[in-house]
OpenMM code with the backbone's topology and positions (N, CA, C; nanometers):
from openmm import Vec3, app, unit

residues = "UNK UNK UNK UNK UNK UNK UNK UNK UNK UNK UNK UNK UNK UNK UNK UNK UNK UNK UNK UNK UNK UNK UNK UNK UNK UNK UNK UNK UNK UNK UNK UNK UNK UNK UNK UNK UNK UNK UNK UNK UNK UNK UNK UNK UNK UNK UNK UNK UNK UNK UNK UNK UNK UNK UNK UNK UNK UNK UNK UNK UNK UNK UNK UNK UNK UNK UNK UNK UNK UNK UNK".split()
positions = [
    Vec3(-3.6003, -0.1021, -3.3555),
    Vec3(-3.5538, -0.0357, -3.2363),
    Vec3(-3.4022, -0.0205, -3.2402),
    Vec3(-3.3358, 0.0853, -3.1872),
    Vec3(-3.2196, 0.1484, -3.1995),
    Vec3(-3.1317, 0.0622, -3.0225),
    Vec3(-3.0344, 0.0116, -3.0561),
    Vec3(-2.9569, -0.0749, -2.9858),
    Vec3(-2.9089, 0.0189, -2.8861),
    Vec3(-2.8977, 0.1162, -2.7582),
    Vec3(-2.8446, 0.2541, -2.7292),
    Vec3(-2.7440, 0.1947, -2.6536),
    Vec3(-2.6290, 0.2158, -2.6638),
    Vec3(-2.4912, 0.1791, -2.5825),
    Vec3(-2.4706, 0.2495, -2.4581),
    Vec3(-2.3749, 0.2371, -2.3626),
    Vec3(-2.4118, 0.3193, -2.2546),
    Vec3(-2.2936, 0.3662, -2.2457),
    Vec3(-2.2422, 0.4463, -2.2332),
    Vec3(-2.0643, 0.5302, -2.2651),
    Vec3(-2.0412, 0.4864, -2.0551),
    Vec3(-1.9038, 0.4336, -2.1071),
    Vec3(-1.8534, 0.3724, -1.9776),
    Vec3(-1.7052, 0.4770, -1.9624),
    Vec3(-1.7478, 0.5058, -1.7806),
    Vec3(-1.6324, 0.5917, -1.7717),
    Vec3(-1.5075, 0.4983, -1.7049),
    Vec3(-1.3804, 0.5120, -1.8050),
    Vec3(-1.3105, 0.4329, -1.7800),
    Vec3(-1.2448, 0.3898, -1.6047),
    Vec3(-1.2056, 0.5281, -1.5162),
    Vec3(-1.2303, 0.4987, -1.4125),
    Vec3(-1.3109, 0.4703, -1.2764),
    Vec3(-1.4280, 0.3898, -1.3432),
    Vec3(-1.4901, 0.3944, -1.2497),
    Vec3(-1.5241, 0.1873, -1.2452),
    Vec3(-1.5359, 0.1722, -1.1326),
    Vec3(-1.5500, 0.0267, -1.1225),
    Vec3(-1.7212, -0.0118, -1.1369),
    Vec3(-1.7136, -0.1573, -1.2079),
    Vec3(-1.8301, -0.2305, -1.2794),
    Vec3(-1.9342, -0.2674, -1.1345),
    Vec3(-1.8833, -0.3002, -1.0282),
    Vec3(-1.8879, -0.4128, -0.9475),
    Vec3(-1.9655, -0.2860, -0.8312),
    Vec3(-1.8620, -0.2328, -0.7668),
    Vec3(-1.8887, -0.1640, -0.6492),
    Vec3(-1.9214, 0.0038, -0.6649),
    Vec3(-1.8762, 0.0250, -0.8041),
    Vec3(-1.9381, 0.1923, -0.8113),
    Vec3(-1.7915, 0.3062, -0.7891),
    Vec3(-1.7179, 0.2301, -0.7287),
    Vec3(-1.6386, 0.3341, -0.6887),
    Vec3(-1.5748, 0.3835, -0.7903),
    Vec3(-1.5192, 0.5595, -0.7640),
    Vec3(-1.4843, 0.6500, -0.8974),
    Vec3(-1.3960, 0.7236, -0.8462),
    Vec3(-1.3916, 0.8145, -0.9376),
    Vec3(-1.2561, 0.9239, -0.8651),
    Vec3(-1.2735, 1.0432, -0.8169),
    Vec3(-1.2726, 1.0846, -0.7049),
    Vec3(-1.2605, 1.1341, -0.5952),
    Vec3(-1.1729, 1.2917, -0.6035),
    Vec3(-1.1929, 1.3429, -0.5849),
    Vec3(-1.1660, 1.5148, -0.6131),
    Vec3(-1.1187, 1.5978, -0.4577),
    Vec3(-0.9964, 1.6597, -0.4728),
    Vec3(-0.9554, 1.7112, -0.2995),
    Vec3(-0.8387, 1.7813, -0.3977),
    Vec3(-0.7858, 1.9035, -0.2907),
    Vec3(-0.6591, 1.9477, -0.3397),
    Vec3(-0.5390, 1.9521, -0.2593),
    Vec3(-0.4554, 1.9504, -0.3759),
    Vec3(-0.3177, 1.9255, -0.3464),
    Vec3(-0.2807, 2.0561, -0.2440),
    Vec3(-0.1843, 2.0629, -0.1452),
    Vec3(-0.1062, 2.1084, -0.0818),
    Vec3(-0.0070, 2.1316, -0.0584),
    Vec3(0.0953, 2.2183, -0.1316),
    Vec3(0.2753, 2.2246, -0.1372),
    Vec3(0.2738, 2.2786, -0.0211),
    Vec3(0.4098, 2.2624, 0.0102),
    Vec3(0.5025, 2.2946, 0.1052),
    Vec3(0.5028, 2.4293, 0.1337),
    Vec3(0.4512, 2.5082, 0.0722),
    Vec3(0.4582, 2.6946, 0.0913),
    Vec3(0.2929, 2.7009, 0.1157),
    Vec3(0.2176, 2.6144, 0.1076),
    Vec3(0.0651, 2.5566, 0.1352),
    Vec3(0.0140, 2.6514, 0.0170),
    Vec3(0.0533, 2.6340, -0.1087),
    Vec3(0.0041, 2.6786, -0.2315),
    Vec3(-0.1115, 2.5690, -0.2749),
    Vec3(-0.2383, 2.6171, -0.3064),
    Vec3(-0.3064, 2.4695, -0.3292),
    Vec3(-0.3387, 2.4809, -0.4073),
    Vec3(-0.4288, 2.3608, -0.5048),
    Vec3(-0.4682, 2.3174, -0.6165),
    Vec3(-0.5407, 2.1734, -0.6166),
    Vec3(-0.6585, 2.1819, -0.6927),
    Vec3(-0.6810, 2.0595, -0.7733),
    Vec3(-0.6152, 1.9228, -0.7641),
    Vec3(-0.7036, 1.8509, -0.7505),
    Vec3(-0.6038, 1.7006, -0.8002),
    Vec3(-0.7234, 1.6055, -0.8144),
    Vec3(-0.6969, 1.5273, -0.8540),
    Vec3(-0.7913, 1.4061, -0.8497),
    Vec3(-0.7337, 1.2317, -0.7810),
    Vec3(-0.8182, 1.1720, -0.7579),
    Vec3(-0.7184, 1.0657, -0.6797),
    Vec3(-0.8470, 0.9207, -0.8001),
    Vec3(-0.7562, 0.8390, -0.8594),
    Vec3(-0.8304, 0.7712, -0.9305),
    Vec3(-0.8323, 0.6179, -0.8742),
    Vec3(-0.9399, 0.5333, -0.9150),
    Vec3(-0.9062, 0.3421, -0.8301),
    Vec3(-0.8525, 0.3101, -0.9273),
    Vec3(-0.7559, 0.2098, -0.8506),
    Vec3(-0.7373, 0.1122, -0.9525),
    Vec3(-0.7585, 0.0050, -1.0178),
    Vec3(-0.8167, 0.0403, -1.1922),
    Vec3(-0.9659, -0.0335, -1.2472),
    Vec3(-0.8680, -0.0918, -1.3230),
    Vec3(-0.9086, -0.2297, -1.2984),
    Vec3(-0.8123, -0.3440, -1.4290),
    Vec3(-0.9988, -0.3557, -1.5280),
    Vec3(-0.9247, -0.4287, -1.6925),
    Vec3(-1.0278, -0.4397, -1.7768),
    Vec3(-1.0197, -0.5988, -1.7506),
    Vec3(-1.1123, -0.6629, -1.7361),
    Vec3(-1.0945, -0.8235, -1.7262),
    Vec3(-1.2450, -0.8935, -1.7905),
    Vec3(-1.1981, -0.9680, -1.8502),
    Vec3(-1.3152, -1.1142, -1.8621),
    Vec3(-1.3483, -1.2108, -1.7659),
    Vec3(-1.5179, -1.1716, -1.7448),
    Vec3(-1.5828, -1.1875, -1.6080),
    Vec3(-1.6847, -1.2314, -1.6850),
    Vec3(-1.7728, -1.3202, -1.5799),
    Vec3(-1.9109, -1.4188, -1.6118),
    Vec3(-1.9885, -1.2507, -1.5993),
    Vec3(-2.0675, -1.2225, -1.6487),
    Vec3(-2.1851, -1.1556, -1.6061),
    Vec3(-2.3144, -1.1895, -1.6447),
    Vec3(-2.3837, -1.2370, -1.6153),
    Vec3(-2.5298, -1.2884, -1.6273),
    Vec3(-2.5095, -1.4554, -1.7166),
    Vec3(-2.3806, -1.5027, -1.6645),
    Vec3(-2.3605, -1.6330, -1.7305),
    Vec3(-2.2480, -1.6137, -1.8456),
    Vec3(-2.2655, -1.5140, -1.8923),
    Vec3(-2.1715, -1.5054, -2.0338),
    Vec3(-2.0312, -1.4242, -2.0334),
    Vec3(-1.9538, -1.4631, -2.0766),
    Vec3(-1.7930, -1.3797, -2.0461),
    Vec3(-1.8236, -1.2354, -2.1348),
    Vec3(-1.8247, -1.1316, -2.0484),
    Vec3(-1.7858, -1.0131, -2.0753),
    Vec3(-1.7016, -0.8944, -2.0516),
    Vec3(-1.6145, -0.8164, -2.1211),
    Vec3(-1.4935, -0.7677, -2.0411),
    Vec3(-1.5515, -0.6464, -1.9474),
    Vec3(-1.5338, -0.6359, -1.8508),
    Vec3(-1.6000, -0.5193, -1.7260),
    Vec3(-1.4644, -0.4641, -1.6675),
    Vec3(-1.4892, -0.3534, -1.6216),
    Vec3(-1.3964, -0.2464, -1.5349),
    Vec3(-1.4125, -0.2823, -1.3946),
    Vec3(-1.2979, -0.3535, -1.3391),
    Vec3(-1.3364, -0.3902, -1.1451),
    Vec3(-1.1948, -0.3711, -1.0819),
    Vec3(-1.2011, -0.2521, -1.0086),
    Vec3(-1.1291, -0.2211, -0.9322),
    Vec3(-1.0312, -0.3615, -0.8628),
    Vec3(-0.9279, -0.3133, -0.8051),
    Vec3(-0.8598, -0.4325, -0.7545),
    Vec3(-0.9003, -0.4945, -0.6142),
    Vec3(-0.9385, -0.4106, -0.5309),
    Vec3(-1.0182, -0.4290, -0.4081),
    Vec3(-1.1007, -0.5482, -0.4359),
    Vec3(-1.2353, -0.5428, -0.5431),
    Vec3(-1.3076, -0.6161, -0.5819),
    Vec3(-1.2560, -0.7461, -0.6439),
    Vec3(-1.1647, -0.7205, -0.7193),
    Vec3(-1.0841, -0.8818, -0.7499),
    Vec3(-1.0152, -0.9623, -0.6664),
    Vec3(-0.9609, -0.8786, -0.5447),
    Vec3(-0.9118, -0.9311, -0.4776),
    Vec3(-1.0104, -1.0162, -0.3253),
    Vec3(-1.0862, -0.9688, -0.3224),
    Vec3(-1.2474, -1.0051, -0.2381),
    Vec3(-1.3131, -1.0878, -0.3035),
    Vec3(-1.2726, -1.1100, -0.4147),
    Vec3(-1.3711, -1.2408, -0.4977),
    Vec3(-1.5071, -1.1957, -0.5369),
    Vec3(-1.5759, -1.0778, -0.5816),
    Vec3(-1.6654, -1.0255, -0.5859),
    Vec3(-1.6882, -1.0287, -0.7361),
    Vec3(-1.5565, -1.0915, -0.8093),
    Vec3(-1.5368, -1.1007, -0.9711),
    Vec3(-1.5599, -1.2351, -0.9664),
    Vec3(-1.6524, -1.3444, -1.0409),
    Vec3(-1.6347, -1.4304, -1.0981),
    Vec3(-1.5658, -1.4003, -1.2043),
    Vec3(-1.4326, -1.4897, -1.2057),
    Vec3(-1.3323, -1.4425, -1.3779),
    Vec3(-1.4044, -1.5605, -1.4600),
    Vec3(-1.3620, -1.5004, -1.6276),
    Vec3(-1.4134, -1.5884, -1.7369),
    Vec3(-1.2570, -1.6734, -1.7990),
    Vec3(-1.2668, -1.7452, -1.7912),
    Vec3(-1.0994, -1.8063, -1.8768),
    Vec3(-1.1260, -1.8558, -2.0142),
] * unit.nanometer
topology = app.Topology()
chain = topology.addChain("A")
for resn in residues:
    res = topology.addResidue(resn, chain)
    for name in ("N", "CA", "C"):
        topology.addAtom(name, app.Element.getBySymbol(name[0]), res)
């Protein structure tokens, strides 16, 4: 059997799901455009199912304790 990896999108958090968010920009002459607004995902070593693995968790989530960290 073939091991299938799962392609991880870098901004998006392990824990709570949250991702990046899409709205447009607005200048001053109200010219608009595109933008994206991204979280901010630290890479950290975390228990997950007992064993230290490095996961993507927003700071919200680290800061709520929702991360067991691995040391």
């Amino acid at each position: 059997m073939e091991k299938i990896e799962e392609v991880q999108n870098m901004a998006k958090c392990d824990i709570c799901g949250k991702g990046v968010t899409f709205g447009i920009r607005v200048s001053h002459s109200h010219r608009r455009s595109n933008r994206a607004w991204k979280p901010n995902v630290q890479r950290v070593k975390a228990l997950v199912d007992g064993t230290p693995r490095h996961i993507y968790a927003c700071t919200r989530c680290l800061r709520s304790d929702k991360v067991q960290r691995a040391l």
